[in-house]
N, C-alpha and C positions, 0 to 999 in steps of 0.2 A: 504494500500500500504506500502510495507515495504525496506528497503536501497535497497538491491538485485533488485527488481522490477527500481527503480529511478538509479541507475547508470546502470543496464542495457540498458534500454532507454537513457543514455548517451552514453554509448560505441557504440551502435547503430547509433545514431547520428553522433556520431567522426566519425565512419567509411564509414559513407555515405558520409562524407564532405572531408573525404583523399581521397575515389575512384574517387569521381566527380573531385577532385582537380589533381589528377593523370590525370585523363582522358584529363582534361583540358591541361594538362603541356605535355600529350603526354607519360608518363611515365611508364614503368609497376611496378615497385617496390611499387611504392605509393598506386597504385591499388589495389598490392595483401595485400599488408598492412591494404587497408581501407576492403575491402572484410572481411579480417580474424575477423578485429576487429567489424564489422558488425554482424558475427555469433556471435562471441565470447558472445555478448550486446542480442543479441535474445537470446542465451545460459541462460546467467545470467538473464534475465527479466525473460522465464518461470520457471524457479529454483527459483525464489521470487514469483512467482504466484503459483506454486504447494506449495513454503512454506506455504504461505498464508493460504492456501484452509489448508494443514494438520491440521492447529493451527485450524481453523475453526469446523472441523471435530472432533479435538479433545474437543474443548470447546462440542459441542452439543453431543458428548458422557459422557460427562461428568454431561452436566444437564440431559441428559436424563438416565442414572444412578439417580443419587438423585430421580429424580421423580417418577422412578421405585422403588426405594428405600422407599418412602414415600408412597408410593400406597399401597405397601407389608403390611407397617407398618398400615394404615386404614383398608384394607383387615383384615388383622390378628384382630386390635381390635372387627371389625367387628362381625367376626366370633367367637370371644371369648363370647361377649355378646349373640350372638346367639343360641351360644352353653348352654348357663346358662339358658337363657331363656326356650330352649326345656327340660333343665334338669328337674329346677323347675318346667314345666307343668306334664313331666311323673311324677313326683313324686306325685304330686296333684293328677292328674287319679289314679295313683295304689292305695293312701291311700282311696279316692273313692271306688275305687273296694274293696279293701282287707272289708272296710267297710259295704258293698254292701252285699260282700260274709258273713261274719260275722251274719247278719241281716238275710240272709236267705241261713239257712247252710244246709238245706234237698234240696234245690233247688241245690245248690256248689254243695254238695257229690252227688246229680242223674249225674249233665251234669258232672263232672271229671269220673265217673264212666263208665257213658256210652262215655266219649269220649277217655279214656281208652281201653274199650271194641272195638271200633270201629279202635284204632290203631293196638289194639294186630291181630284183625281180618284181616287187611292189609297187617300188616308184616309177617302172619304166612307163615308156606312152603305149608299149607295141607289149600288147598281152594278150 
């Protein structure tokens, strides 16, 4: 609850207690007095209560910024390790393979040859 809010509900008050006291006394001056100052108090009371609510709304924008911000920041390390990780295995597989290939290189040069042959025969125009 903030100042706006608490003399709101004073002026509110005051003007309920000029209108009654007008009314009492028979008067119309007093009335339209306590009247005005009656809105006037509801006026300023929701103008302290939307303040309110703003400052609110901005705090949990505010954490939920950072949190967002921090997530980003996990996500990201995340990803970075992940990404090392998959390096470091491709790299293992191919030295593997290149290995592989090396050890049995009439086996390599048949299937590159024929899977060569098997592109050129795809691509050609005359099929």
């Amino acid at each position: 609850m903030n100042r706006d809010q608490i003399e709101g509900g004073l002026r509110n008050l005051k003007g309920r207690g000029r209108t009654a006291l007008g009314a009492v006394k028979g008067r119309a001056r007093p009335q339209v007095e306590g009247a005005y100052e009656q809105v006037a108090g509801v006026a300023q009371a929701a103008y302290g209560r939307t303040r309110d609510r703003a400052e609110h709304l901005y705090e949990d924008g505010y954490r939920l910024t950072d949190e967002a911000a921090s997530r980003g920041h996990r996500l990201h390390q995340e990803a970075r390790t992940r990404g090392r990780h998959l390096r470091d295995e491709a790299n293992r597989r191919s030295r593997e393979l290149a290995i592989r290939a090396d050890e049995n290189r009439g086996t390599t040069l048949a299937l590159v040859a024929a899977t060569a042959f098997g592109l050129g025969w795809l691509f050609s125009r005359r099929r």
